[in-house]
C-alpha positions as CSV (number, residue, x, y, z in Angstrom):
1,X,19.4,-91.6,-39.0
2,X,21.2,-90.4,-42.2
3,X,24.9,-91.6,-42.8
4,X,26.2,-87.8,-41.8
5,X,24.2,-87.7,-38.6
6,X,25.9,-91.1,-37.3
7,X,29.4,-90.3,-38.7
8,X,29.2,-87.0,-36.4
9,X,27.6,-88.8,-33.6
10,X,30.3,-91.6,-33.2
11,X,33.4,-89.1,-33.7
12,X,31.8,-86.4,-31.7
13,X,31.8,-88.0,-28.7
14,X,35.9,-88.4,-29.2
15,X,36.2,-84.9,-29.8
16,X,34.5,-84.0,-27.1
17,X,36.2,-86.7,-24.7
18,X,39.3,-85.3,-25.9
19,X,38.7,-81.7,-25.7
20,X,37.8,-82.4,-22.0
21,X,41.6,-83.1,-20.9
22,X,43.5,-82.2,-23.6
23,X,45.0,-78.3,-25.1
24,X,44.6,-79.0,-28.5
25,X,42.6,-81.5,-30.8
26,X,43.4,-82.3,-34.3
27,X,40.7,-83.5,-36.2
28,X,43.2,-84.7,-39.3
29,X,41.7,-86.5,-42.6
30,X,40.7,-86.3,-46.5
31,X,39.3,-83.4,-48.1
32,X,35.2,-83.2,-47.5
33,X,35.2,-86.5,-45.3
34,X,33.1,-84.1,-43.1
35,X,35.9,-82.2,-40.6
36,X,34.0,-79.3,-40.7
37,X,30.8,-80.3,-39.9
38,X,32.2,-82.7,-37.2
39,X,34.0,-79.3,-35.8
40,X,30.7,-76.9,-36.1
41,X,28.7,-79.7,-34.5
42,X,31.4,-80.1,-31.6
43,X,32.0,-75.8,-31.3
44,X,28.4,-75.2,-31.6
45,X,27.8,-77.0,-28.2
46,X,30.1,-73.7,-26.4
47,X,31.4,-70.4,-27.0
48,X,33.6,-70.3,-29.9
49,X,35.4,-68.5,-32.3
50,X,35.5,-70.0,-36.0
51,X,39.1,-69.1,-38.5
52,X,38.7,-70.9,-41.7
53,X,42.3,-70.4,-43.4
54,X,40.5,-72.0,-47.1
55,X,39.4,-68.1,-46.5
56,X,42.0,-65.5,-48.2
57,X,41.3,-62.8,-45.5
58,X,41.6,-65.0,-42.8
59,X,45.0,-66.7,-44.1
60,X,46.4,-63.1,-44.7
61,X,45.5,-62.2,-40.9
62,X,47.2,-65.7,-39.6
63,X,50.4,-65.0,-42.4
64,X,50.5,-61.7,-41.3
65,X,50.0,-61.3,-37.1
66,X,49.8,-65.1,-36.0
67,X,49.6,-64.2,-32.0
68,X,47.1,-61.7,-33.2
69,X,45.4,-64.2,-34.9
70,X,44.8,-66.8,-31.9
71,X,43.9,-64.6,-29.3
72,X,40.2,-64.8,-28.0
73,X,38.2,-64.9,-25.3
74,X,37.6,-67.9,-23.2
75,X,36.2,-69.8,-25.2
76,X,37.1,-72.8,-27.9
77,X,38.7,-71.5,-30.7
78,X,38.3,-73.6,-34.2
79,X,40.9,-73.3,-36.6
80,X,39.8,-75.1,-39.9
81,X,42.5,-76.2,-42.2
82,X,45.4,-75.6,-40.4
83,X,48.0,-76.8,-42.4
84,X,47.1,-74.0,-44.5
85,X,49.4,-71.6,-42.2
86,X,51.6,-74.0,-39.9
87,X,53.3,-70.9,-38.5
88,X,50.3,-71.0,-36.0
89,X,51.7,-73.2,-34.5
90,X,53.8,-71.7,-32.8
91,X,52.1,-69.2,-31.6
92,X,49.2,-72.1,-30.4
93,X,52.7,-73.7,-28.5
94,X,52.9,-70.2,-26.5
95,X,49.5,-69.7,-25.8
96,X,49.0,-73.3,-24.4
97,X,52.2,-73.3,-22.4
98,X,50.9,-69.8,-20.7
99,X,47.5,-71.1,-20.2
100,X,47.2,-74.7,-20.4
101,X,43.5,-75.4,-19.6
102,X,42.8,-78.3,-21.9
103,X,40.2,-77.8,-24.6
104,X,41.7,-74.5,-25.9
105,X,41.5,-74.7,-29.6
106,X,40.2,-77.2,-32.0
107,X,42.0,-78.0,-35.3
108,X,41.5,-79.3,-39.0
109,X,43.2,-80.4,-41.2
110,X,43.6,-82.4,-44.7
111,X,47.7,-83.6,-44.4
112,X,49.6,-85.1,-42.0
113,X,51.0,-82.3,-39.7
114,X,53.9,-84.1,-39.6
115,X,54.7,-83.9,-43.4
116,X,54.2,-80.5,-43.8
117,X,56.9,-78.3,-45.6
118,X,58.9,-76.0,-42.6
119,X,57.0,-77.3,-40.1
120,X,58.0,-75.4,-36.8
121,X,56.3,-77.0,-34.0
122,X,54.3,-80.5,-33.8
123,X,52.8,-80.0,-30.1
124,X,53.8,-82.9,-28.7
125,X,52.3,-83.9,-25.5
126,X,50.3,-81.2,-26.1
127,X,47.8,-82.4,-28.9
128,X,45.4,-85.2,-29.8
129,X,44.5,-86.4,-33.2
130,X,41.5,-87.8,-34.3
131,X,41.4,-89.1,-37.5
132,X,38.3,-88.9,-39.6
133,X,37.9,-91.2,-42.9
134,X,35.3,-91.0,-45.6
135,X,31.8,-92.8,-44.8
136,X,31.8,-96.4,-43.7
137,X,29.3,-98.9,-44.7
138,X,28.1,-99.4,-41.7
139,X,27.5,-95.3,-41.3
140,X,26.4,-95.4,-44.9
141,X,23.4,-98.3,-44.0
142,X,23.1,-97.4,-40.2
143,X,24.2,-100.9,-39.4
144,X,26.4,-102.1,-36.0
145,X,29.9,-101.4,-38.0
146,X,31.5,-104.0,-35.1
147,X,33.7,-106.7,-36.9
148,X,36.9,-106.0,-35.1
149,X,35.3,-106.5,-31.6
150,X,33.3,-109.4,-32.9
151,X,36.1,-111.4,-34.4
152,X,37.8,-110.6,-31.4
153,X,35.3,-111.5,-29.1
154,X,34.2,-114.7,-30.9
155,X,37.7,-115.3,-32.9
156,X,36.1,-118.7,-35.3
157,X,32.2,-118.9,-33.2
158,X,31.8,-115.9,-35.7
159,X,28.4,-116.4,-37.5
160,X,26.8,-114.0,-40.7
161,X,24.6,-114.9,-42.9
162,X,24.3,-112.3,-46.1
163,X,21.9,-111.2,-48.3
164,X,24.0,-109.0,-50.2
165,X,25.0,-110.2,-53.9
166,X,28.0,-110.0,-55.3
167,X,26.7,-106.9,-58.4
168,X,25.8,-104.8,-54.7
169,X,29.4,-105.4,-53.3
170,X,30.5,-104.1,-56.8
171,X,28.1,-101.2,-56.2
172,X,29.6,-100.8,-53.2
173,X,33.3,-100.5,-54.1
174,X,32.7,-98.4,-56.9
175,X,30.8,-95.3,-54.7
176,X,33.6,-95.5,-51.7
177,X,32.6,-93.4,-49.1
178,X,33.3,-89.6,-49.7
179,X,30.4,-88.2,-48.6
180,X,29.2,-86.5,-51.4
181,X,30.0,-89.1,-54.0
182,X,27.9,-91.2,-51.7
183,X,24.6,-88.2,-52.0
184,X,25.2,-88.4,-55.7
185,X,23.5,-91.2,-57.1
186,X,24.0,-90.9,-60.9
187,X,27.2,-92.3,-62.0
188,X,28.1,-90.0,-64.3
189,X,27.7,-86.9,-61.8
190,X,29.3,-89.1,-59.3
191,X,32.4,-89.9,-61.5
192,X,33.1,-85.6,-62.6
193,X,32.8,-85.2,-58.7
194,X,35.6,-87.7,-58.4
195,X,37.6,-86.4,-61.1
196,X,37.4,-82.6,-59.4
197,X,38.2,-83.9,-56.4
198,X,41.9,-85.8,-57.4
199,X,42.7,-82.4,-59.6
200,X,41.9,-80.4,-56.7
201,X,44.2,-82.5,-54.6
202,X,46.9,-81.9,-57.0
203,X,46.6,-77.8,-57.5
204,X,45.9,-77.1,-53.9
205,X,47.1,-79.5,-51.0
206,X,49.7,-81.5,-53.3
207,X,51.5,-77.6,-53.7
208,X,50.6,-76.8,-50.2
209,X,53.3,-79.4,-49.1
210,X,55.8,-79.0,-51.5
211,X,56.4,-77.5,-54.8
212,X,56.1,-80.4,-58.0
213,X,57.9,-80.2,-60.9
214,X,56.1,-82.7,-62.7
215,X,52.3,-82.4,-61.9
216,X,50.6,-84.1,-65.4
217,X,53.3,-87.4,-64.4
218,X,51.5,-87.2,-60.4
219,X,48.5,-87.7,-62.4
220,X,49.7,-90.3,-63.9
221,X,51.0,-91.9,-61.0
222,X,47.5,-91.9,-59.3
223,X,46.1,-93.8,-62.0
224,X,49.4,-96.3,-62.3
225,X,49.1,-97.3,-58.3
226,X,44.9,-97.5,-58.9
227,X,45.6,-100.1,-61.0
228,X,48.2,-102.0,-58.6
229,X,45.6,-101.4,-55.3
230,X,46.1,-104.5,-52.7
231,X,49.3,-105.0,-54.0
232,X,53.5,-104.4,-52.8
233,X,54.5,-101.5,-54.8
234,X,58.2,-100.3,-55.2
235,X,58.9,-97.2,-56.7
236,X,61.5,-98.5,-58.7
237,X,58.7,-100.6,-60.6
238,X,57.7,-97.1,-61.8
239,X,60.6,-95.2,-62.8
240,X,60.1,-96.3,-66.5
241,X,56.7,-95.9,-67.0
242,X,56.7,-91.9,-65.7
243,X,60.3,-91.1,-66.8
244,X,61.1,-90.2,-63.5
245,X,63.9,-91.0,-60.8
246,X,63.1,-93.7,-58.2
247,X,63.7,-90.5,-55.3
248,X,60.9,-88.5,-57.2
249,X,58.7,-91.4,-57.6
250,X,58.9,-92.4,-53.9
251,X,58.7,-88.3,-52.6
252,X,55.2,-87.8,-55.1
253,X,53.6,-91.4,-53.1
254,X,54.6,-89.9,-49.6
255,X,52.9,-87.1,-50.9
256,X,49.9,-88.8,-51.5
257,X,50.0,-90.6,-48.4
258,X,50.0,-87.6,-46.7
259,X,47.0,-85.5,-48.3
260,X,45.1,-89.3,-47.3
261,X,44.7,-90.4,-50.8
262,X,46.5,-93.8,-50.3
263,X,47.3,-95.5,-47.6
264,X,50.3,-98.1,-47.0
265,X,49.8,-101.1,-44.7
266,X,53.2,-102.4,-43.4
267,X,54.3,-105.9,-43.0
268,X,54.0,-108.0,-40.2
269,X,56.7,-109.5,-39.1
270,X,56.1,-110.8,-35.6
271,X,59.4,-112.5,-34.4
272,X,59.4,-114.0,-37.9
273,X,63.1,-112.6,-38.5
274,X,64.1,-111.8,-42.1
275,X,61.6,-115.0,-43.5
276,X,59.1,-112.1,-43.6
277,X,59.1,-108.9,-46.0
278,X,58.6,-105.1,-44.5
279,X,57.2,-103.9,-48.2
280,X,53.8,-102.0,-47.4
281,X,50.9,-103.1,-49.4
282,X,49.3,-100.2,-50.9
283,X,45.7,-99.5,-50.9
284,X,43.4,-95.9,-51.9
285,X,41.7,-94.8,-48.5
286,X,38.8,-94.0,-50.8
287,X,37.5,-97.0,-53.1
288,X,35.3,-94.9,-55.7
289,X,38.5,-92.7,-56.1
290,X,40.8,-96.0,-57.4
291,X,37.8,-97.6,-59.3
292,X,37.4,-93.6,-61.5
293,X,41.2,-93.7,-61.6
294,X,40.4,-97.2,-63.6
295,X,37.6,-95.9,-65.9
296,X,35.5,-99.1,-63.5
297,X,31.8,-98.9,-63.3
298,X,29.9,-101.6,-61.3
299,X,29.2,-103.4,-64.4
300,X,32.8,-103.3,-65.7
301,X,34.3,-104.4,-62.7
302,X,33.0,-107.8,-62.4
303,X,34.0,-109.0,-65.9
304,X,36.2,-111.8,-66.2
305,X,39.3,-109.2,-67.1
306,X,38.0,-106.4,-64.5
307,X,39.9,-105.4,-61.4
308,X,37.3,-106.4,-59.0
309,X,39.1,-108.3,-56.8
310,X,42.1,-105.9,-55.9
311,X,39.7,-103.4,-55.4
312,X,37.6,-105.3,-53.3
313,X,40.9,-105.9,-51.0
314,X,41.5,-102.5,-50.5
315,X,37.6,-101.8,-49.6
316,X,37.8,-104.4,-47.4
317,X,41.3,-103.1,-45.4
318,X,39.8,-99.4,-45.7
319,X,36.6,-100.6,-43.9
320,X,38.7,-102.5,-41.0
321,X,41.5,-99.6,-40.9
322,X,38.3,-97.1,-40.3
323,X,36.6,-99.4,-37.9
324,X,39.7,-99.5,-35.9
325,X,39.7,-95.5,-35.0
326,X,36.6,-96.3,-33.0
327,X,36.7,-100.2,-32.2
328,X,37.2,-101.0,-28.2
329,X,39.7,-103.7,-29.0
330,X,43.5,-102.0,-29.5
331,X,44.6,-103.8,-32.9
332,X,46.9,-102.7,-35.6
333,X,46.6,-103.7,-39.2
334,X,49.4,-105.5,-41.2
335,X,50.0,-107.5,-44.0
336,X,51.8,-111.0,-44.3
337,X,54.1,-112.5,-46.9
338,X,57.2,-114.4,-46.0
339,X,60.0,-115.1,-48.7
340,X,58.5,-118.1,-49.8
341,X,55.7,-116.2,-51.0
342,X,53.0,-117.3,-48.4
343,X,50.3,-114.7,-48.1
344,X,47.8,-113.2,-45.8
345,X,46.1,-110.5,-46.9
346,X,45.2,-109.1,-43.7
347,X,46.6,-109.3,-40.6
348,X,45.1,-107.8,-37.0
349,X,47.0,-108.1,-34.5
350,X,45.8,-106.6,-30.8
351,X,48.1,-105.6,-27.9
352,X,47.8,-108.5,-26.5
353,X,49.5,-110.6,-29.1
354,X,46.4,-112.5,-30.1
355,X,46.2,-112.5,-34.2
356,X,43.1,-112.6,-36.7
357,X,44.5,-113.6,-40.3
358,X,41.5,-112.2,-43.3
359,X,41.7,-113.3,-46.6
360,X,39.3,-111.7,-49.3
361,X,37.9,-113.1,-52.0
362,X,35.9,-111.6,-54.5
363,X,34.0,-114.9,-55.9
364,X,31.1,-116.0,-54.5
365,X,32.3,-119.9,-53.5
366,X,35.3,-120.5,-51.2
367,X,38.0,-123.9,-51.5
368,X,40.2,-125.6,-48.9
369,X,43.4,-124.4,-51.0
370,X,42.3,-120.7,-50.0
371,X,43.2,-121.1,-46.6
372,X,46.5,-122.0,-47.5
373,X,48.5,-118.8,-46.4
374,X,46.1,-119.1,-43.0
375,X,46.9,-122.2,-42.6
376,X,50.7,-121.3,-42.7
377,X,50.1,-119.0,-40.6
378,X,48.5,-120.5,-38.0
379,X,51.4,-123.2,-38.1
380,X,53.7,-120.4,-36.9
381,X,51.6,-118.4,-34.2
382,X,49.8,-121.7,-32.6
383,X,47.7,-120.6,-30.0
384,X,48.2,-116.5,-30.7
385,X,46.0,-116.8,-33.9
386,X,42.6,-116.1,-32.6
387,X,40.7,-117.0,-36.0
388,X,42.2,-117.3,-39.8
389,X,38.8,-115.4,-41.7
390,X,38.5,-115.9,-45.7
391,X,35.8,-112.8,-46.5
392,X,33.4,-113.8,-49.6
393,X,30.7,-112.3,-51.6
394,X,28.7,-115.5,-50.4
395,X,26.0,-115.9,-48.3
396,X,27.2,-118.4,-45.7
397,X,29.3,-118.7,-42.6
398,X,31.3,-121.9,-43.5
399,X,33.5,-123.7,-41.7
400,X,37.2,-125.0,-43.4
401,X,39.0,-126.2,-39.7
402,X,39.0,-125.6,-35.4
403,X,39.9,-121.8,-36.4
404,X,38.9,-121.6,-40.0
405,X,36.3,-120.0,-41.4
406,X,34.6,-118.7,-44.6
407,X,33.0,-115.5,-43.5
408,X,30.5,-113.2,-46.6
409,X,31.9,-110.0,-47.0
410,X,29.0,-108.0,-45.2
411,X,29.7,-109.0,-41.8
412,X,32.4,-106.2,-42.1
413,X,29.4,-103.6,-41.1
414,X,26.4,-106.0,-40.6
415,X,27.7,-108.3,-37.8
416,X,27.3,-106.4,-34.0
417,X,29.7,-107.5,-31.2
């Protein structure tokens, strides 16, 4: 089954659960991560009507008469790109208050609703969002894509054995997941795609939210927090570099937090008290994009000098952070460093307080001494930390303590729970 038949399989069936009790349903992500197709696939299964605001007709219709614009017959309605004309909103409130069948209209969109310029309405209680991400491995290789449950199921009886060499995880992190980046396999094509697609972020959804005053310095800015992926950024650290105020740099990275170009993991802090920073770790949701932004082929990445193993960390966290919109076990994702400059990587952490600590390592051997911010950790949590997991671009399952394990990299999407 190709990678785009399973990614509209799996999310489908959310749609469609949600459609069945629920007014509206946002599917929200990334430019061409496949919301469109997700919605015909989903709309095509019932009567519908299709308004694709990308369309300058249709966005003149919704601008102009936006009750108008909404009304239809019974059937779904599918609104794509709707943060194209937020004013509908408003009218989609009115219509769902007087008739609130669920499973009225279906929404896209490529920002977060909730950052949107004027905003007049967010339909709470009224609204579900399913968020879409760019391919996983997993839906990339048709493999099991089941870590999360696994780990949680098994905690350290975890067992992978890998196959995968360390020049294919490169590979790997360089082509990301956009769908079309992933069809394309010469670099070169694949690399202008990528280079289209930031721009096109910048001139169309970047102005969509707000207006910049400084767009050549937001490019700049892209390629800056590329090259600090996996790591605690401060906008202050910037200010010098783009000649811009600390308030602008920190607006232009909500910004691109919003249109999904990065994504910031917050620390974990669990009853911790002030020992423990709140700094997010930033990381791009798309791997290829950051590795472009870096000039990084496959090759290049693995030199001595390259960035591999940042980038590697922020494949890793985008793989579990996309595996968790679909996983049956409830986790969030976190980070961990305290003020004595103990480190986790990764922290999961499910709702019932039970913890998995990940460390990623981009060399293909694994030593006691990198378990050490596990190992920390699991002196603080006890019995709550489930497993302490260092991911490798080994082949082995290894063992390092009771709870300790060294885990290659590939169980992310190979391993089945």
């Amino acid at each position: 089954m190709s990678a785009r038949n399973l990614i509209v399989r799996r999310a489908s069936s959310a749609v469609r659960e949600a459609l069945g009790d629920t007014r509206v349903v946002l599917i929200n992500g990334a430019r061409q991560v496949g919301k469109s197709t997700l919605a015909r696939t989903v709309a095509g299964e019932r009567v519908a009507e299709w308004r694709d605001l990308d369309r300058p007709l249709d966005r003149e219709s919704a601008d102009t008469d936006p009750i108008g614009f909404i009304e239809s017959d019974d059937g779904l309605m599918v609104i794509d790109e709707i943060q194209r004309v937020p004013e509908l909103l408003l009218a989609i409130k009115s219509e769902v208050d007087a008739d609130p069948r669920p499973g009225r209209f279906l929404l896209t969109g490529s920002s977060r609703l909730l950052g949107l310029r004027d905003l007049p309405d967010t339909l709470a209680g009224r609204m579900e969002t399913i968020e879409l991400w760019p391919f996983s491995q997993g839906e990339i290789d048709s493999t099991p894509d089941e870590f999360v449950d696994a780990v949680f199921r098994l905690g350290p009886n975890i067992r992978h054995t890998s196959e995968v060499t360390r020049a294919e995880y490169s590979e790997r992190v360089v082509r990301g997941g956009l769908p079309e980046a992933v069809a394309r396999t010469d670099p070169r094509r694949r690399g202008r795609f990528i280079d289209n697609y930031v721009q096109n972020l910048i001139d169309r959804d970047v102005r969509q939210l707000v207006e910049i005053e400084r767009a050549p310095q937001l490019a700049t800015l892209i390629r800056l927090l590329a090259a600090r992926s996996g790591t605690l950024v401060a906008a202050g650290s910037l200010e010098r570099e783009l000649e811009l105020s600390r308030v602008t740099v920190q607006r232009y990275m909500r910004l691109l937090e919003e249109i999904f170009l990065i994504k910031r993991i917050p620390g974990w802090s669990r009853n911790l008290g002030t020992r423990a920073t709140a700094a997010p770790k930033l990381v791009f949701v798309d791997s290829g994009v950051a590795a472009r932004m870096l000039a990084a082929d496959a090759h290049s990445l693995r030199r001595p000098d390259g960035p591999f193993g940042p980038l590697l960390e922020g494949f890793v966290i985008s793989e579990l952070a996309r595996q968790l919109t679909w996983s049956e076990t409830l986790a969030d994702l976190y980070h961990y460093r305290d003020q004595n400059k103990s480190e986790v990587d990764i922290v999961l952490e499910d709702r019932g307080g039970r913890v998995v600590g990940i460390e990623v390592k981009a060399a293909s051997t694994v030593r006691s001494e990198d378990f050490r911010g596990l190992k920390n950790l699991e002196q603080r949590l006890g019995d709550d930390l489930l497993a302490g997991i260092v991911l490798y671009t080994g082949s082995q399952t290894l063992p390092f303590g009771p709870k300790l394990r060294a885990v290659p990299l590939s169980a992310l999407w190979q391993v089945s729970s």
